[in-house]
ZAKOLVEX-242985 format. One line per field, with one value per residue (C-alpha): y, x, z; residue number from 1. Coordinates in Angstrom, 1 decimal. Each point is the difference from the previous one (the first is absolute). Layout:
<tinus>
y: (Y;...);
x: (X;...);
z: (Z;...);
seq: (NUM;...);
</tinus>
This chain:
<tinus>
y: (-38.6;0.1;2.3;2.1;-1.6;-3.5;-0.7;-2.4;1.0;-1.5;-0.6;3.3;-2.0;1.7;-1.2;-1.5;-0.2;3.9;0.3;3.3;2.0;3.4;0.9;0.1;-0.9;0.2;-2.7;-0.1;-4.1;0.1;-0.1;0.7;3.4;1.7;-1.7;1.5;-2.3;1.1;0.2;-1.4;-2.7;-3.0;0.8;0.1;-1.9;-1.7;1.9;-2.1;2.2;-1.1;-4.0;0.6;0.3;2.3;2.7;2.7;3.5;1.5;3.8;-1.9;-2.4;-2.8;-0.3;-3.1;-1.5;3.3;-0.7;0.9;3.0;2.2;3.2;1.8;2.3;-3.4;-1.1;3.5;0.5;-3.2;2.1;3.5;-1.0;-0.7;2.9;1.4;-2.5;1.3;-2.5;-2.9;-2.5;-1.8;-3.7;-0.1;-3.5;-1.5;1.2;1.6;3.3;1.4;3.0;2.4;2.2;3.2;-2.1;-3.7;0.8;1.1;-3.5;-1.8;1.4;-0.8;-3.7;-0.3;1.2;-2.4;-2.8;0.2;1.4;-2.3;3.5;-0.6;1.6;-0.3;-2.6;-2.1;-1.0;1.5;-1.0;2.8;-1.1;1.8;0.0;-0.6;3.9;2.7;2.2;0.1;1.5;0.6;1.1;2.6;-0.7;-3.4;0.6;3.7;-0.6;-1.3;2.8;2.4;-1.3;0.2;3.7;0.5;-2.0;2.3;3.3;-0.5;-1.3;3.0;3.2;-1.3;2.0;-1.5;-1.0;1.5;-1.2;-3.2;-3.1;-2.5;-2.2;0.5;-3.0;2.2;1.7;3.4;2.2;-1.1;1.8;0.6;-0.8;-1.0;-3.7;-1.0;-3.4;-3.1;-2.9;-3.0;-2.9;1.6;-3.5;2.3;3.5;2.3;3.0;3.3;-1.0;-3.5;2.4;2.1;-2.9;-1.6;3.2;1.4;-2.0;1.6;3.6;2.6;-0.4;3.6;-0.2;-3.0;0.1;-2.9;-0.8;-2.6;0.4;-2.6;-2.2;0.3;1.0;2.6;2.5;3.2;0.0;3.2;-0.4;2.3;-0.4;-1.7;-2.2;-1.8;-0.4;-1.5;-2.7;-0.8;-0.4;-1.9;-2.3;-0.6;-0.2;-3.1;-1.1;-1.3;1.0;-3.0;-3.8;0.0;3.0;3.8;0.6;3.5;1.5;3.3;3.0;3.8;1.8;3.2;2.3;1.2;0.8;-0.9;2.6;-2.4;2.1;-2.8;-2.7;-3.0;-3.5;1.3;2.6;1.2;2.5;-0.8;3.6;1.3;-1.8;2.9;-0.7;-0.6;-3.5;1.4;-2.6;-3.0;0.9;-0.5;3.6;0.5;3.3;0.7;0.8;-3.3;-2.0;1.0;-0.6;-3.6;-0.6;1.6;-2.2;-3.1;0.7;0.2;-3.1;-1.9;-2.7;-3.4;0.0;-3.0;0.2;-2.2;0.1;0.0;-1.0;2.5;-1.1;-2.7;2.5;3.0;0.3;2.5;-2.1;-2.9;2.9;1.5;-3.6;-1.3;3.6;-0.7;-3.3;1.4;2.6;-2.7;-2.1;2.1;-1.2;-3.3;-3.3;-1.8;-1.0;0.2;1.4;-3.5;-0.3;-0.9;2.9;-1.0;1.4;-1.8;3.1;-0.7;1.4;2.2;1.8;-2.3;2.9;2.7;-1.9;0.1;-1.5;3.5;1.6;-2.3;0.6;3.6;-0.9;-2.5;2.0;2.4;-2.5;-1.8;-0.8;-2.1;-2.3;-2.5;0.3;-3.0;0.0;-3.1;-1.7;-1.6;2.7;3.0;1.9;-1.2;0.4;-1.1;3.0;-0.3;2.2;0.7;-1.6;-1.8;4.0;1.9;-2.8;0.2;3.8;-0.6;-2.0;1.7;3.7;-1.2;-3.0;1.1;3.2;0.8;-0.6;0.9;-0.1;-3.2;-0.8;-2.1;-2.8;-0.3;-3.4;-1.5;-2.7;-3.3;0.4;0.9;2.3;0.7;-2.3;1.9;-1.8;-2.0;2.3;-0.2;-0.5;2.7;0.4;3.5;2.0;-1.6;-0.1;2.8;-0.1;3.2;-0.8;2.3;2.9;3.3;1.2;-2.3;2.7;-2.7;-0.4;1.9;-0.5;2.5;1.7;2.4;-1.7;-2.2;2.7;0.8;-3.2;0.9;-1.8;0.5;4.0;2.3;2.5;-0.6;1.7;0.9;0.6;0.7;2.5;2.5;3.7;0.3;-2.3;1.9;-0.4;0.0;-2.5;-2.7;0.6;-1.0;-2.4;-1.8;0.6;-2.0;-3.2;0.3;1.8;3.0;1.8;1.5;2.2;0.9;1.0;0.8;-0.7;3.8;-0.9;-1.2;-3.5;-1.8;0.3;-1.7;-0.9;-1.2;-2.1;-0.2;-4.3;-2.2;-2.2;3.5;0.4;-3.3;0.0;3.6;-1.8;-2.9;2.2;2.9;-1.3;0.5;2.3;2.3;3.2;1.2;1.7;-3.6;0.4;-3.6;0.5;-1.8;-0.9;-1.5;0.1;2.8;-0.3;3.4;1.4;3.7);
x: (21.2;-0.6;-2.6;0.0;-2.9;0.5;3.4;0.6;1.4;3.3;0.6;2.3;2.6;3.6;3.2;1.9;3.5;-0.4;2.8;2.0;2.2;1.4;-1.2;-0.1;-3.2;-1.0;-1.6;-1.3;-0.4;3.8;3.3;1.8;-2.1;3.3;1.2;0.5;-0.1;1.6;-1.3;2.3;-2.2;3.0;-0.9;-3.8;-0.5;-3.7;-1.1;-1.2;-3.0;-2.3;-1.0;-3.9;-2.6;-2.3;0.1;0.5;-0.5;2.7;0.1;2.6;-1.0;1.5;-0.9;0.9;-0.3;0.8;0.0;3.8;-0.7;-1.9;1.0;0.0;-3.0;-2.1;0.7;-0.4;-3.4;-1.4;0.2;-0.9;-3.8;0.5;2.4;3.2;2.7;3.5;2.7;0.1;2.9;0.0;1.5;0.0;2.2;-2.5;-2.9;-1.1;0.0;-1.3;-1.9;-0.1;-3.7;0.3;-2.7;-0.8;-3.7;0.8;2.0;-3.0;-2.6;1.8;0.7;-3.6;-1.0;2.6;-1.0;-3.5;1.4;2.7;2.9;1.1;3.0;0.5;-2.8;1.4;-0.6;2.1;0.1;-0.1;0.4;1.3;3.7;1.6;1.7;-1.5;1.9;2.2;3.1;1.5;3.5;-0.7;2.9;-0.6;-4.1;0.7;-2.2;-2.9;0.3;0.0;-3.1;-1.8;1.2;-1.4;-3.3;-0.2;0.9;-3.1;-1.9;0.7;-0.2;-1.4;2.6;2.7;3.2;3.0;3.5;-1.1;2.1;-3.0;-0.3;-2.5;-2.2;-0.1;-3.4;0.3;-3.1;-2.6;-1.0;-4.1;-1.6;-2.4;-0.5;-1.8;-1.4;-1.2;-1.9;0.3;-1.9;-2.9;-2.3;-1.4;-1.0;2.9;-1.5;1.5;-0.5;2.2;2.9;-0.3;0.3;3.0;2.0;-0.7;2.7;2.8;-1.6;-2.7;-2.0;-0.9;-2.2;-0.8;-2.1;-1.6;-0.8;-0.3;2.3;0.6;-3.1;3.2;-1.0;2.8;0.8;1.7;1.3;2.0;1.8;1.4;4.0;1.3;2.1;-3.0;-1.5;3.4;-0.5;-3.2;1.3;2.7;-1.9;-3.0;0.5;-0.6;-1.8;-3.7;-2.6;-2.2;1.1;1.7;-1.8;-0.6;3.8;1.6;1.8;1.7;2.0;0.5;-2.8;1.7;-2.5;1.4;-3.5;-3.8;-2.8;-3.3;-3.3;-2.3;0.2;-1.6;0.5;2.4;1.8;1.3;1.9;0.9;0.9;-3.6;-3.0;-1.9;0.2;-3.6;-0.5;-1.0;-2.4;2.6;1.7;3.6;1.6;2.3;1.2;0.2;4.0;0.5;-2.1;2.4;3.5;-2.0;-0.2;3.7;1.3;-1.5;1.3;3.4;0.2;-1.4;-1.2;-1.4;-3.5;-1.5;-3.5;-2.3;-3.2;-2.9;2.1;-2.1;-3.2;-0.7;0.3;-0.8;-3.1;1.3;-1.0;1.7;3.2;-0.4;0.2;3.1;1.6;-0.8;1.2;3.6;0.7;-0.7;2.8;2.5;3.4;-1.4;1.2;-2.9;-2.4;-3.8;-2.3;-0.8;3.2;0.4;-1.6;1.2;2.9;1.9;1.1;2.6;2.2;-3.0;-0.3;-2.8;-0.7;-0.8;-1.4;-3.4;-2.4;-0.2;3.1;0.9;-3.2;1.2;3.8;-0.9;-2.9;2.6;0.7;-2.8;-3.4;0.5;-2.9;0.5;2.9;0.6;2.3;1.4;-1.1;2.9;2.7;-1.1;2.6;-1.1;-3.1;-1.8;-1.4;-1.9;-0.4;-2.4;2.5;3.5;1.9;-1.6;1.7;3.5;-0.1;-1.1;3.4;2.2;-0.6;-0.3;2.1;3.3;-2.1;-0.2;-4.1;-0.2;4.1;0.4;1.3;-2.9;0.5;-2.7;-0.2;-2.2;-2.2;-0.5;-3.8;-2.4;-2.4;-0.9;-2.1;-2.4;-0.9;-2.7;-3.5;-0.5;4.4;1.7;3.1;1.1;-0.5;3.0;-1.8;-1.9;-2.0;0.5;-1.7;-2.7;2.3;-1.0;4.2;1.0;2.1;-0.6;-3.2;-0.6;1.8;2.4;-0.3;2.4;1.9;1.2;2.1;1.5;1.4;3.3;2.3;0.2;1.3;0.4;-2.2;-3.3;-3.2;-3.3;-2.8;-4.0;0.6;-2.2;0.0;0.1;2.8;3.6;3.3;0.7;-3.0;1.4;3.5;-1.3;-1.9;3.2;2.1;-2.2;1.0;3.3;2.3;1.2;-1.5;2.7;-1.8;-3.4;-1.4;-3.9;-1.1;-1.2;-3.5;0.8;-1.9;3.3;3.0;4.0;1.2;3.0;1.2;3.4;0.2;-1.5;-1.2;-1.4;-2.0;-1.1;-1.3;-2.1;-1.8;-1.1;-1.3;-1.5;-1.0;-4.1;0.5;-3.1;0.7;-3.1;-2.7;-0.7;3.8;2.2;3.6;1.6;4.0;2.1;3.5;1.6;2.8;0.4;2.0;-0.4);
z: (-15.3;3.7;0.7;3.3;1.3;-1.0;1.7;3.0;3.1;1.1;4.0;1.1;1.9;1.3;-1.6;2.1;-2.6;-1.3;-2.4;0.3;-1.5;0.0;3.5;3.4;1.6;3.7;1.5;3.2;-0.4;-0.9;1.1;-3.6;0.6;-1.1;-2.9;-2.9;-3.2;-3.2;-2.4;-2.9;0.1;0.6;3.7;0.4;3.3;0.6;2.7;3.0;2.3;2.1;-2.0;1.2;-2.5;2.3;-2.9;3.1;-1.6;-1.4;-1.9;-2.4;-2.6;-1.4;-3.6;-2.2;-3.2;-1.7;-4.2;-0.7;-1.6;2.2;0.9;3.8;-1.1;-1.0;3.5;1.5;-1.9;1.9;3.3;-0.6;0.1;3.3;1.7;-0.4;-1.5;2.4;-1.1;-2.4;-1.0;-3.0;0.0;-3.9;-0.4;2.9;-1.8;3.3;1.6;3.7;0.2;2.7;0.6;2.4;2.8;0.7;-0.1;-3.9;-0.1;1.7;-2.4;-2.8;0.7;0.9;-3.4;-2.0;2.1;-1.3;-4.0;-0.7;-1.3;-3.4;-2.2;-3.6;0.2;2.5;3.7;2.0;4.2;2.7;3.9;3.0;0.4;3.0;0.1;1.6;-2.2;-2.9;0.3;-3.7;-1.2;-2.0;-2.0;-1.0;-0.6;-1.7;-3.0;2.2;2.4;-2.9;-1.1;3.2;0.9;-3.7;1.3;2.8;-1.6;-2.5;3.5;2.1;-2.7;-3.0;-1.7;-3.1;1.7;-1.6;0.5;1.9;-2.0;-0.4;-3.2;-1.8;1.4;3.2;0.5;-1.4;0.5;-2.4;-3.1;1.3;3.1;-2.7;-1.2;-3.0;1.0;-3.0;1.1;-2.3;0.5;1.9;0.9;3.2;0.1;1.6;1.6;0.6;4.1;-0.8;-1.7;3.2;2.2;-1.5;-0.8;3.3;1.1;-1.2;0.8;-0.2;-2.8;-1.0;-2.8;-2.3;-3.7;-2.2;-2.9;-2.9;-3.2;-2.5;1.7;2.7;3.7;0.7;3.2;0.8;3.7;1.4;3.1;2.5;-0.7;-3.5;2.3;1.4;-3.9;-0.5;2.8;-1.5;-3.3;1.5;1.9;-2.0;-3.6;-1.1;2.4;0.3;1.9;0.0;-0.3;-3.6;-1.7;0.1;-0.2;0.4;-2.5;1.5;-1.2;0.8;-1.7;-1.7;2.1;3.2;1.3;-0.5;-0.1;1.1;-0.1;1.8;2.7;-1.0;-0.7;-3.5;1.6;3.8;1.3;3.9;0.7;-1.5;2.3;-1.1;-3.6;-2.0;-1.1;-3.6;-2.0;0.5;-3.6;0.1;1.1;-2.7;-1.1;-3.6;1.4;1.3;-2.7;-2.4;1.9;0.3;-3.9;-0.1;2.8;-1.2;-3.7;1.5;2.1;-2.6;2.6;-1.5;1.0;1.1;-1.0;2.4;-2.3;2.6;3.0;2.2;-1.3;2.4;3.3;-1.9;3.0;2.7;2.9;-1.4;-0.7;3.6;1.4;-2.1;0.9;3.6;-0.2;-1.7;2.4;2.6;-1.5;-1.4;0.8;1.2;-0.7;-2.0;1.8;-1.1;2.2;0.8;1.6;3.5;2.2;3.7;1.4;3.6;2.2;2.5;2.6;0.8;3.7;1.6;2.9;-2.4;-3.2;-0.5;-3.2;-0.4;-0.4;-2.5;-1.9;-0.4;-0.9;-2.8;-1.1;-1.6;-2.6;-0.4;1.4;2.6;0.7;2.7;3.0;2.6;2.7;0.6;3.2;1.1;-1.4;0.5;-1.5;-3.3;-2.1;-3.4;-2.4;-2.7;-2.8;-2.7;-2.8;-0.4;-1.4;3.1;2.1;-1.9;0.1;3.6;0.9;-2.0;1.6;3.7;-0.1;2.5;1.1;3.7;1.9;3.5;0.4;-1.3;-3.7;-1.9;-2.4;-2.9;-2.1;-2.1;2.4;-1.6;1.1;-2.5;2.5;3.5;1.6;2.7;2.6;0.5;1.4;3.6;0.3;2.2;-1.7;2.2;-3.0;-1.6;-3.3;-1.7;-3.2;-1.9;-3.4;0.5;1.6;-1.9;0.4;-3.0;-2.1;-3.2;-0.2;-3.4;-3.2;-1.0;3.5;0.1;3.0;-2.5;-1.0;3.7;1.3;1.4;2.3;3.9;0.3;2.8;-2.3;0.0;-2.0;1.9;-1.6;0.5;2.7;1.0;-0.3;3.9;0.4;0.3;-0.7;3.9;0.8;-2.5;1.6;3.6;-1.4;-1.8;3.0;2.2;-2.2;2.1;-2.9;-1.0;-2.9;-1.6;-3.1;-0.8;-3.2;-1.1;-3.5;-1.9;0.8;3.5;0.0;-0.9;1.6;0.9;3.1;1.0;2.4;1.9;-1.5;-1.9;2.3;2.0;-3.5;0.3;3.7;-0.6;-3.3;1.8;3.0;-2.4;-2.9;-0.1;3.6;0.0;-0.4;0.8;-2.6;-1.2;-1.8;1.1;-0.7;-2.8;0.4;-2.5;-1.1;-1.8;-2.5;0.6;2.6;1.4);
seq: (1;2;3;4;5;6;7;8;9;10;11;12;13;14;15;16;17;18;19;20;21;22;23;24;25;26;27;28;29;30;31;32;33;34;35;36;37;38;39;40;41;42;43;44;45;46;47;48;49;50;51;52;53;54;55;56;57;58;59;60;61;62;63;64;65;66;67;68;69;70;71;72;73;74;75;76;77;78;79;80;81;82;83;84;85;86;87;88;89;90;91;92;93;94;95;96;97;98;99;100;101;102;103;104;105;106;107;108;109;110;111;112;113;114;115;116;117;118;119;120;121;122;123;124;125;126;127;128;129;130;131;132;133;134;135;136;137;138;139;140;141;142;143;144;145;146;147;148;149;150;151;152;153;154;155;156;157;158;159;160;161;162;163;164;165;166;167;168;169;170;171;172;173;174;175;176;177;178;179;180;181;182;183;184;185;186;187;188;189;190;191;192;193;194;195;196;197;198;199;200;201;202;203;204;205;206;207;208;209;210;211;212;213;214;215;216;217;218;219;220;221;222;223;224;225;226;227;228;229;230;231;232;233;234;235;236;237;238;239;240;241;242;243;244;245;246;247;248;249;250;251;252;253;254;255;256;257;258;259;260;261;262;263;264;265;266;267;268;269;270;271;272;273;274;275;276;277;278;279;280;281;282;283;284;285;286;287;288;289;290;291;292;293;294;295;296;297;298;299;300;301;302;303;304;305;306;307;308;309;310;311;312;313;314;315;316;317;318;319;320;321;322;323;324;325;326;327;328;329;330;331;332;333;334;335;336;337;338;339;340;341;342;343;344;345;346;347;348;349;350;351;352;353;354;355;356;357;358;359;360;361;362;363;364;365;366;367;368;369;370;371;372;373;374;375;376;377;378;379;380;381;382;383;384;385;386;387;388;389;390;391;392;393;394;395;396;397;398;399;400;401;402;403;404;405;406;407;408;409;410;411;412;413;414;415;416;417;418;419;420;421;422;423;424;425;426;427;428;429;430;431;432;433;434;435;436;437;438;439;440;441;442;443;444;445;446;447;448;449;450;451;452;453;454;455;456;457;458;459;460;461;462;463;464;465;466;467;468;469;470;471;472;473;474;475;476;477;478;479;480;481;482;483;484;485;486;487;488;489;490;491;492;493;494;495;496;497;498;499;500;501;502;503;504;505;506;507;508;509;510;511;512;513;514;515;516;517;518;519;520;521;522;523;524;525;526;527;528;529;530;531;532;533;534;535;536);
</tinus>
């Protein structure tokens, strides 16, 4: 089984003969904008757009290879991570369907992520690309069942409450029993930490609370979300899967408890909502309560357990744990590549007036540490970055592949070279080419730091922290406004040293990190910016 780390990216091209059916779609590279294809399936046209691969962002996606028996919400699922899903048309005899998300930054994200995690359904490959529509225009009476299961999607999205009355099969996401998941590892080769669970079910949501512990000579979790519907994503998404390259798979189900009562934060146990929580003597923090729905619940699955006699052993030392951890949250939903892998990344289409060693130091440094940047010579719009290892560099490209630096949009590949040459001493190269292995800003430095747990894509919502008590919510505004954007929301942190900000854009968001993250705020406090998944 494919694990979600080990899988290899497949080039995101744009179909050029997207088959439809059922639908009118508008095209703006089209003159058969209009027509509207039946969808009794003798008629399907192919449907000739624009015949350039240039994979041109699109907020609709063309999916392909579908296995013949997978329903809307299967296809639905694979979007929700990334935004709201607003239209979807299933081509089931084509094995294909388009999908529709509410913005093309939500469409751009998520084709950046499958480039890098090849998507799979019902264990097999499936191929997403652009599609040459800029919206999807369905008949709602020739797509009812799909458009019944998207209003269902977005019911349980919007109030959390059951749906009544709504004619959805039952395959159609219906609110989930617990917003609680009771998570099995089998084949644990690698130490899983309670910061790696974080990392990977962060995706679908905000993690709340999670709790370890060992049963059966099994490790085994407890993880609370916010909203059921987002434990149901999870479960959707990532049960079955593995964490690292052919082991420590994930065996998920909805734990019968609707809510967990953790007593400490440490490395067993962590409630999100709770920093003030006591980190107790690093015991598991089980209530008697909770202990014994455990023994209950397990009773009742009746899940095979499959013992790994001393498979912890080996990296039972918590540096050696605090460095694999690091190392997982680093790759998470990474194709498999080993740290080894290649580490420098070709970045083109950059703005050669405004790009600077510098500002890309800070932009990279987000997902990795970067250690070495050249600016190429003779093509200035493009540069060479090298990171510390091959998954900061593919976590690198795909969060700021297609994402707008300085007004331009930026391409990030994978350079055939293996590092950054400096040049030789005594060469005046115009301060093309800066060595930053030394640079105290590396967010990676330590294993297990807990950056690993907040790497997010590009958003207009950023989080501030290390500010000082003198610093206020006005100052930070000015400050912000002076990148050239609009802040649109602020909001301190309870104990006022962290705080969201948001932006009127992404690439707004961008812009203010790369000018203010490390500004000096004065009482020896410099600013730290990153990415929120939040928004306020």
């Amino acid at each position: 089984m494919d694990g979600i780390v080990t899988d290899v990216a497949v080039g995101v091209k744009r179909g050029s003969d997207e088959l439809l059916s059922g639908s009118v779609l508008n095209s703006p590279n089209s003159n058969m904008s209009s027509m509207v294809v039946t969808a009794n399936g003798n008629d399907n046209k192919k449907f000739k757009g624009d015949d350039k691969m240039d994979g041109a962002p699109s907020r609709v996606l063309h999916i392909r290879k579908l296995p013949g028996e997978v329903t809307e919400t299967e296809v639905i699922a694979l979007g929700l991570p990334f935004g709201k899903v607003t239209n979807i048309l299933m081509l089931k005899g084509k094995n294909q369907a388009f999908l529709e998300l509410a913005t093309e930054e939500a469409a751009i994200t998520m084709v950046n992520y499958y480039s890098a995690v090849t998507p799979h359904l019902r264990n097999q490959p499936i191929y997403i690309q652009y599609s040459n529509h800029k919206e999807l225009k369905t008949d709602n009476t020739l797509n009812q069942r799909a458009q019944a299961v998207l209003q269902a999607v977005t019911a349980v999205q919007t109030t959390n409450t059951p749906i009544s009355g709504t004619a959805v099969s039952e395959s159609a996401v219906t609110p989930a029993q617990s917003p609680v998941l009771r998570i099995i590892i089998d084949n644990m080769y690698y130490p899983v930490t309670l910061d790696v669970l974080h990392q990977i079910f962060s995706k679908f949501g905000a993690v709340l609370k999670i709790i370890t512990f060992t049963k059966n000579n099994q490790f085994q979790a407890l993880l609370q979300y916010g909203d059921p519907v987002n434990a149901q994503q999870a479960k959707l998404a990532l049960d079955g899967q593995n964490i690292y390259n052919a082991c420590c798979t994930l065996r998920i189900d909805f734990s019968k408890l609707v809510n967990l009562n953790v007593k400490y934060n440490n490395d067993k146990s962590r409630d999100y909502t709770r920093p003030d929580l006591p980190s107790g003597d690093g015991q598991p923090a089980l209530d008697p309560a909770i202990a014994a729905a455990f023994a209950k619940e397990t009773s009742l699955l009746g899940l095979p357990v499959a013992a790994v006699p001393g498979a912890l052993s080996p990296l039972a030392i918590p540096n050696a744990a605090a460095a694999a951890a690091a190392a997982a949250a680093g790759r998470v939903g990474m194709p498999g590549v080993s740290a080894g892998g290649n580490t420098v990344l070709l970045v083109s289409n950059l703005n050669e007036e405004m790009v600077t060693p510098q500002s890309l130091f800070t932009l990279f440094g987000v997902y990795g540490d970067v250690q070495r940047v050249k600016i190429l010579y003779n093509k200035k719009d493009s540069a060479l970055i090298q990171m510390a290892d091959g998954n900061q560099s593919q976590l690198a490209m795909s969060h700021l592949n297609g994402q707008k630096m300085y007004g331009k949009i930026i391409r990030v590949t994978l350079s055939k070279h293996q590092t950054v040459q400096l040049p030789r001493e005594g060469l005046d190269d115009q301060g093309l080419t800066k060595d930053f292995g030394n640079s105290p800003l590396h967010r990676f430095k330590k294993p297990g730091s807990k950056n690993f747990q907040n790497i997010f894509p590009p958003s207009a919502t950023l989080h501030l922290s290390n500010i000082p008590p003198s610093v206020a919510e006005d100052d930070l505004r000015t400050l912000f406004a002076n990148t050239g954007g609009t802040v649109k929301a602020f909001k301190f942190f309870q104990d006022h040293k962290m705080a969201l900000l948001q932006m009127s854009t992404v690439e707004e968001a961008i812009q203010a990190l790369i000018d203010l993250h490390n500004y000096n705020l004065g009482e020896n406090h410099h600013l730290r910016v990153s990415f929120s998944k939040s928004t306020i």
